[in-house]
N, C-alpha and C positions, 0 to 999 in steps of 0.2 A: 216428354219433358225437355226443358232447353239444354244442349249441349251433349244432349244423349246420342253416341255414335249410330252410325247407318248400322242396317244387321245383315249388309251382303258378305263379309270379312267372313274368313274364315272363323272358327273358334279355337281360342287361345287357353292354356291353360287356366285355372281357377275359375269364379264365377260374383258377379256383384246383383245382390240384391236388394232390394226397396222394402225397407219397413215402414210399416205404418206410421210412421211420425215424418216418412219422407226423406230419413236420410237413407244411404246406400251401406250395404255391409260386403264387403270384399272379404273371400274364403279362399283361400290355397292351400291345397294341400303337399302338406310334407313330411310324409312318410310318417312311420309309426310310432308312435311314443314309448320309447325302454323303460320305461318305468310302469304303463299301464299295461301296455300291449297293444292298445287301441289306438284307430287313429287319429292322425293329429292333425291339424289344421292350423293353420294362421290369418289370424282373422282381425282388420279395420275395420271402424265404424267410421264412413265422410258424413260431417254433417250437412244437411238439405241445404241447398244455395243454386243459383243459375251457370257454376261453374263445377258441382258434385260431380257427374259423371266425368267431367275431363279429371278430376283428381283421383276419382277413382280408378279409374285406367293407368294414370302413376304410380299409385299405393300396388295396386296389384302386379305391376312392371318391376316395382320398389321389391315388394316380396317374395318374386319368381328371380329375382335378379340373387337376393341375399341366399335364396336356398342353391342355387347353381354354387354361388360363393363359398358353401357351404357356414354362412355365418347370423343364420337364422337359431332362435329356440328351436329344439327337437323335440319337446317333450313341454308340457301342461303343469306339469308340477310344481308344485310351491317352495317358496321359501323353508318352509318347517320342514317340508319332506327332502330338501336337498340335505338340512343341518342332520334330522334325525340320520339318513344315511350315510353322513360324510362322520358324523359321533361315533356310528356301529362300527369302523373301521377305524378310529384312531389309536394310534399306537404309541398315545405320549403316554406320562405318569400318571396315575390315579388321581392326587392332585389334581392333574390339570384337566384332566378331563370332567373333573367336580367344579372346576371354577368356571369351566366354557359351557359347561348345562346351566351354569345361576346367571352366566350374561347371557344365554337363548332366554332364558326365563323370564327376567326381568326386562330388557332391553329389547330384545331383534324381536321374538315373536309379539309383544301386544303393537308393535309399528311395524314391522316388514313382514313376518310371516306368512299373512295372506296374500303377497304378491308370487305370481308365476316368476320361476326365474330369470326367465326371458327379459320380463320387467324391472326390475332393477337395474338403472342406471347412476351413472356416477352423481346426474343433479341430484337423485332424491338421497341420496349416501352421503354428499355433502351438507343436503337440508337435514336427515337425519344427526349428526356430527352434529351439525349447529345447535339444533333442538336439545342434544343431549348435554353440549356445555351449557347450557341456559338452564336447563331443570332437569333433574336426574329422573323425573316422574312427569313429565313434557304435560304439562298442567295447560300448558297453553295461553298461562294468563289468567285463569278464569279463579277468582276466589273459592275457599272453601276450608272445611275443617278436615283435618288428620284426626282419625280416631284411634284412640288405643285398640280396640279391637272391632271384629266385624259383628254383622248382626245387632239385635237390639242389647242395647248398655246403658248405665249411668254414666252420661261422661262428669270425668274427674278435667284436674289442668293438664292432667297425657293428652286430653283429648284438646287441641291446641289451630291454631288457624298452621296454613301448610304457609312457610317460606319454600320459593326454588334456591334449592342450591345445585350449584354445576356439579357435573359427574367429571371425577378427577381424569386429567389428559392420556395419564395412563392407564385408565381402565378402559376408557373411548377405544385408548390403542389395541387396547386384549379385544373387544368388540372386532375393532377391523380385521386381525389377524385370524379370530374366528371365521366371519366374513369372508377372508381372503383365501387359507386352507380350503374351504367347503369350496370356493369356484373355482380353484385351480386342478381340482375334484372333477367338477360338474365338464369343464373344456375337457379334463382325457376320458371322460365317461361319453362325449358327444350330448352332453342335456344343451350345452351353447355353444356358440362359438366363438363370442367373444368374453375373458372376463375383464366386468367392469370397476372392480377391483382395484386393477392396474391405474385406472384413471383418478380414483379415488382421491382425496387429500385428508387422511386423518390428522388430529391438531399435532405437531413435532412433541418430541420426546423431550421429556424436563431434564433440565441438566440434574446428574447427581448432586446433592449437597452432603457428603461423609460429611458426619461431626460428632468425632471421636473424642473420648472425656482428656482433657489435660492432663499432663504430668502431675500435678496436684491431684486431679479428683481419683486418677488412678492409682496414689500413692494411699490415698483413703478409702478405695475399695478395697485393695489387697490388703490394708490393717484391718478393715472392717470383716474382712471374711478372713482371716486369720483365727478368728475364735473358735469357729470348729476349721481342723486342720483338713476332714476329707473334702469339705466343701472350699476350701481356701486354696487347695490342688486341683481341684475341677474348674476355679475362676482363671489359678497365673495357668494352666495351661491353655485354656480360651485367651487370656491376652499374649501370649507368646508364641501362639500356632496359628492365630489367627481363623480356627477349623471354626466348621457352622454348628450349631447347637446339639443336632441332630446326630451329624459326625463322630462329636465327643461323648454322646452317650452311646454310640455303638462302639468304642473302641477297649479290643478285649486285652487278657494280658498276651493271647498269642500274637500280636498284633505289635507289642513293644518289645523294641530290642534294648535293652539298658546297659548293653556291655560295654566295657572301657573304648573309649574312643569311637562308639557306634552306634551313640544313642542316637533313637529314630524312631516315628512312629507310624505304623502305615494306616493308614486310610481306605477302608473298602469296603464299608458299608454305611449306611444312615439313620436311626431311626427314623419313622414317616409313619403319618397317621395314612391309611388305606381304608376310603370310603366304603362302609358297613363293614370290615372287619377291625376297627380300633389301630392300635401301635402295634409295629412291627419294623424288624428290618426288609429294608429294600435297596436299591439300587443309589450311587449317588447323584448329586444331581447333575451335575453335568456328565455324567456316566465314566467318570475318570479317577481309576485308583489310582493313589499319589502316596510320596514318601516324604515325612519333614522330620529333616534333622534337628535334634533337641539340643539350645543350649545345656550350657553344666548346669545353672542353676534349677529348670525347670527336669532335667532327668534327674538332678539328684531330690526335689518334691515328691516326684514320682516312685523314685525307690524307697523313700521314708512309706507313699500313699500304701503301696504294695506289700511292707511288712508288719504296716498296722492292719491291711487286711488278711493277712493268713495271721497274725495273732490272735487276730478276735476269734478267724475259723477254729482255729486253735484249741483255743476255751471253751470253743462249744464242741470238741469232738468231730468237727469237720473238715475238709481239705478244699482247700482254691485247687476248680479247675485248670487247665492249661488255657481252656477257654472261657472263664469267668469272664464277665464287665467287669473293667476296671472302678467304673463309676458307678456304686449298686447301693440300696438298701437291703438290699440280703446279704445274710454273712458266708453262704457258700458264691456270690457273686451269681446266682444263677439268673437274673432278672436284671432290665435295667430302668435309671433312670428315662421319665417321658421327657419331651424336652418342652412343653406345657409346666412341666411341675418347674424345671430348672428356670424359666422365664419367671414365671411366679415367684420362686423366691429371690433372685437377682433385684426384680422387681422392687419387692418389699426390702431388702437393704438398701437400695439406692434411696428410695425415701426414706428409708431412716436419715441416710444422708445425706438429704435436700439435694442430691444433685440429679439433676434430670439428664436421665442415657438408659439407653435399653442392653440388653445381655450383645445384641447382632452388633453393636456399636464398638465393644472389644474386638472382632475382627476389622473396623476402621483402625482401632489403636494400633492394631500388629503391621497392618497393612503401611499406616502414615510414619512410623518407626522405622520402619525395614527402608522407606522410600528415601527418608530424609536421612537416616545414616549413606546412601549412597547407593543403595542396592539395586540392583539391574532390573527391572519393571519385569522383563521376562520372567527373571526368577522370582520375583513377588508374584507374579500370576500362577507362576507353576504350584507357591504355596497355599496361599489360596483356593487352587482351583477352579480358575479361570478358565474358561475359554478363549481362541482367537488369538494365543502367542504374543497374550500381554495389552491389547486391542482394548478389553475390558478396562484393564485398571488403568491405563492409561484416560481413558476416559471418565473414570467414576474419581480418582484422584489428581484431575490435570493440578490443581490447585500445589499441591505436594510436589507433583513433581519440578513443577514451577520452580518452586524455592529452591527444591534441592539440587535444579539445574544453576539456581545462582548465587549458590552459596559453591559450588562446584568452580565457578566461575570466580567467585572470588577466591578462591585456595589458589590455582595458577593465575592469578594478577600478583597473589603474594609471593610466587615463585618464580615471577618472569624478570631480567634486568632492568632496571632505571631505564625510562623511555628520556631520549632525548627529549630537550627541548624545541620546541617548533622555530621557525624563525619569524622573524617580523615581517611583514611588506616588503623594506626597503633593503632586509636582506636578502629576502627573498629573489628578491629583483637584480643584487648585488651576485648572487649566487647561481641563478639561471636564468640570465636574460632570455624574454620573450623574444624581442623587434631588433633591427640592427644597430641603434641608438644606444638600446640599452648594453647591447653587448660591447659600444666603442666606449662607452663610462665605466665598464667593469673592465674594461683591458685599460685604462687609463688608472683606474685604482690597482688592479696589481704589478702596473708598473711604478708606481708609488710606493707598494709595499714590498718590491723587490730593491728600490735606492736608486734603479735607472732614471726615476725623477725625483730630484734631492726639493727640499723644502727653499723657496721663494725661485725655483726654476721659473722662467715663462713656459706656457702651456702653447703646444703646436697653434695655429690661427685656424678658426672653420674650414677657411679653403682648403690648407696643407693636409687637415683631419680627412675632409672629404675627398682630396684625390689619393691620400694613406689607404682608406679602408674603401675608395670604389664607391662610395654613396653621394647621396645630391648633400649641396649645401646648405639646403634645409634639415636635413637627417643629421648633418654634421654639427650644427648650429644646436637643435635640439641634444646633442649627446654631451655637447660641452655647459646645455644648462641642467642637464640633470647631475651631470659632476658637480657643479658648482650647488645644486642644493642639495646633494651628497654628503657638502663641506667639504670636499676632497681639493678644487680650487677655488679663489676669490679675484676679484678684480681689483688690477693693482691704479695708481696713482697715474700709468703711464696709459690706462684704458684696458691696458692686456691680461688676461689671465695667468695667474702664476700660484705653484702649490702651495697646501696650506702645512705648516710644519706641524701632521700631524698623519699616522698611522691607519689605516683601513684595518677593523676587524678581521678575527678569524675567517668570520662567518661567511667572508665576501668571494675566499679565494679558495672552496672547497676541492680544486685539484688539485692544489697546492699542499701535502702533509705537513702541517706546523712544525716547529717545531717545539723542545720542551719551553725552551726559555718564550718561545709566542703561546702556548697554553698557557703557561704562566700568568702572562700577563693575560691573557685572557679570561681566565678565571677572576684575576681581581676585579674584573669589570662585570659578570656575573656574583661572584661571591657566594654565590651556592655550592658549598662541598658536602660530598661522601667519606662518612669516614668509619674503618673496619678496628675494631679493639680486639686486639688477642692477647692473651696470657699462655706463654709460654707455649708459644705458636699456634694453641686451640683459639678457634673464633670463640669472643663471648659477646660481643651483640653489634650492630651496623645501626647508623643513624646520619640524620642529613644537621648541616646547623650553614649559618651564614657565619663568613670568616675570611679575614684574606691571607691568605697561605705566604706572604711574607713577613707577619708578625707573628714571631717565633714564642713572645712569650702569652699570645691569647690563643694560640694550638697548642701550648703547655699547659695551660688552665683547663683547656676543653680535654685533653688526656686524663688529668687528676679528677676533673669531675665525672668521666666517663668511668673510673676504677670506683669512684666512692657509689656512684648507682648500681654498680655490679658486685655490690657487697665486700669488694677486696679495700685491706686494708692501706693504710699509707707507706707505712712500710717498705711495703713488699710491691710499691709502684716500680720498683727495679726491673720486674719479673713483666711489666706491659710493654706491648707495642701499640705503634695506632698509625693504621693506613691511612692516607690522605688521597681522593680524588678529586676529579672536577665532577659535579653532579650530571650526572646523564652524559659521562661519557666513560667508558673503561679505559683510564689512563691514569697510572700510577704517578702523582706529583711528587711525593715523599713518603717517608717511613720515621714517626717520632718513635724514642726509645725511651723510657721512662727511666730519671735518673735514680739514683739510690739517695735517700734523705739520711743525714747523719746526722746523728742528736748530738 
């Protein structure tokens, strides 16, 4: 055959043979299979072409290469049989181990099962993922009816043509973690050597959306379950502890401590349905006993809940355990509620009150509470029962804490001093010159605002400026026309520049400390003041008004109307004072005293 090597070569591990159809089957072997015992082989099929042998002598180079590397399959086994092993050994919840046998069930075995697990690679993981967002029953496209049942039937309108609908992102996600578990299994057991898992891309995780019932609808659950009192203390404590359903029907009276100053409720068991044996308690869920301190209102619920139940035991001649449920339809407390039943009827009130929320949605309410009153994420996880040091609810509640980061924000803007005001451009420029120009137009303004240049002075000549300050007489040239659009000088009759009889702002000579009588006048040019009212040297309120601080009798009016908004009466204006400043800046201008009116 063409391309078929000479046979003087020595011989090389494995062996390639010709099937009848003509193409070559390449076999090496690699050691023995842990799972069967027998040996195993690794085995291509080249198809027939005038270049087969040269590729088969690669593949087989390809295969002796991967098991030296050690990152060959070891073992024949299939997908089913890596899950069935890697299930006998798991060590989660009963739960979960019920929900990862209905995704084998439904999902992996009738598409990947049959493959070795050698075979599985990241393309068909990906093509699989695709397949599963597109039709939850990977139909493929192909029309047909959904039956109500199997075998021969009368079909009714159950029996329906099938729509695809996607398999939700998170359930895809529990798919691959199944997936992923079992190969990271399969690499320390030696069945592969690489897992392709890692390469995988399951669709990204949905953002949480909490959407916990309003301050309204909440206020119409707890009247609505106010009608029987033991079910009305089983709801406010789910909205005010935030516990999962499960929790709160495990929680016994040994469990509460209701004494003065120490009310608490511990947390340490859950009920949980446990596959083929019904409700029972078990373990929590994230396996973390936790303690929540009870407001007043919801331990003193609790202590009314507790001495209606030992009354009823009472009357019937029985006594509350130290270990009863709290939350029970027996009157010795020895049983508790399922938390199927407690969903169920949550349920059936909320519809009575058209408001759509589930029972799990009171723990959003305790949670978005705790958040927006200010509470440290940390310690909101801790109540909860978080995992990850707050990691969790940070992420299930970013929305919340959003707000409550700025509304936080706003409480220290309300506590911070009057921010100055900005400057302009031209003070700005008056205040720190950049270039040399501009700093010879700002030392010619504060020698203006110092008097050593009196009003219709002549102004130095370019040249004089430029050998004064060391600069060319272009630079000098240019610093005498930015004074002059300053206004600071004008061009007089004679050609020459001389000052104008008029004053340079505060704002121009900030090394200079004003003084009171230049704030002064500086603030009437602003007119923005601060001003503080007290009665009988207590603050009673601060507010900003336009005003010019040397009309005595329109800061007498703003006084008198500052006492009549603050409820005092005229009279007794004797008894105010009222601070004056210049707005955004701490500097006391004056102090009005309020006269005494005589009738």
């Amino acid at each position: 055959m063409a391309g078929r090597p000479g046979t003087g070569k020595a011989r090389a591990r494995g062996n390639i043979e010709t099937l009848r159809s003509g193409a070559l089957r390449v076999r090496v072997y690699a050691g023995e299979d842990p799972v069967t015992g027998k040996r195993h082989n690794l085995i291509e099929v080249i198809p027939p072409g005038p270049k087969a042998w040269r590729e088969a002598e690669a593949a087989r180079a390809r295969l002796l290469q991967q098991i030296a590397e050690r990152r060959n399959p070891r073992t024949s086994a299939t997908v089913d049989e890596l899950l069935t092993r890697y299930l006998d050994q798991f060590d989660g919840s009963p739960n979960t181990l019920e929900l990862y046998r209905a995704h084998i069930r439904n999902h992996i075995s009738p598409c990947l099962g049959h493959l070795r697990v050698g075979k599985l690679d990241p393309e068909t993981l990906d093509s699989f993922y695709a397949e599963l967002r597109r039709c939850r029953t990977r139909c493929r496209g192909r029309a047909r009816i959904e039956h109500r049942a199997e075998g021969p039937h009368e079909c009714t309108e159950k029996c329906r043509r099938h729509e695809c609908r996607p398999l939700a992102p998170t359930t895809i996600r529990h798919i691959h973690f199944v997936l992923s578990g079992a190969y990271k299994k399969a690499v320390r057991w030696g069945w592969v050597g690489e897992n392709p898992m890692e390469k995988a891309q399951p669709p990204a995780a949905p953002r949480s959306n909490p959407q916990p019932p309003t301050a309204e609808q909440a206020a119409r659950i707890v009247a609505e379950s106010w009608r029987d009192p033991d079910w009305s203390t089983l709801v406010w404590t789910a909205m005010t502890t935030g516990a999962r359903r499960g929790e709160l029907c495990a929680i016994r009276l040994s469990l509460l401590d209701l004494s003065e100053g120490r009310e608490a409720v511990w947390l340490r068991t859950a009920i949980r349905r446990e596959p083929g044996a019904g409700w029972g308690e078990g373990e929590l869920k994230t396996h973390q006993q936790r303690r929540i301190a009870l407001d007043a209102e919801t331990a003193a619920a609790l202590r009314e809940h507790v001495d209606r139940c030992r009354e009823r035991a009472a009357a019937l001649g029985v006594e509350l355990r130290p270990d009863a449920f709290v939350f029970s339809n027996a009157f010795d407390g020895s049983t508790f509620l399922t938390p199927d039943s407690v969903t169920q009827r949550y349920d059936r009130m909320a519809a009575r009150l058209g408001i759509e929320t589930t029972l799990h949605k009171l723990r959003h309410y305790s949670a978005t509470e705790l958040i927006m009153a200010g509470v440290n994420p940390r310690t909101v996880a801790g109540r909860l029962g978080h995992g990850g040091g707050g990691t969790s609810t940070l992420k299930t509640y970013t929305a919340w804490v959003s707000e409550a980061d700025q509304r936080a924000a706003s409480g220290i803007g309300a506590s911070m001093p009057h921010r100055p005001a900005a400057l302009g451009p031209e003070a700005q420029r008056r205040a720190t010159p950049r270039y040399p120009y501009e700093g010879i137009a700002a030392e010619l303004g504060r020698r203006i605002e110092e008097g050593s240049l009196t009003p219709e002075d002549d102004v130095p000549s370019a040249a004089a400026v430029a050998v004064a300050h060391d600069v060319s007489l272009a630079a000098a040239k240019r610093a005498l026309a930015l004074a002059q659009e300053w206004g600071l000088v004008e061009r007089s009759d004679r050609n020459t520049l001389r000052v104008i009889a008029r004053k340079l702002s505060v704002a121009a000579a900030p090394e200079v400390e004003p003084p009171a009588a230049a704030a002064a006048a500086s603030c009437r040019a602003r007119s923005m003041l601060t001003f503080t009212l007290r009665h009988c040297g207590a603050r009673v309120t601060r507010f900003s008004a336009a005003a010019d601080p040397s009309d005595g009798e329109a800061l007498e009016q703003l006084l008198v109307d500052a006492v009549a908004r603050s409820g005092g009466a005229p009279e007794c204006i004797g008894e105010y004072e009222m601070d004056v400043e210049l707005a955004g800046v701490e500097e006391l201008l004056m102090t009005l005293v309020g006269a005494r009116r005589r009738g």
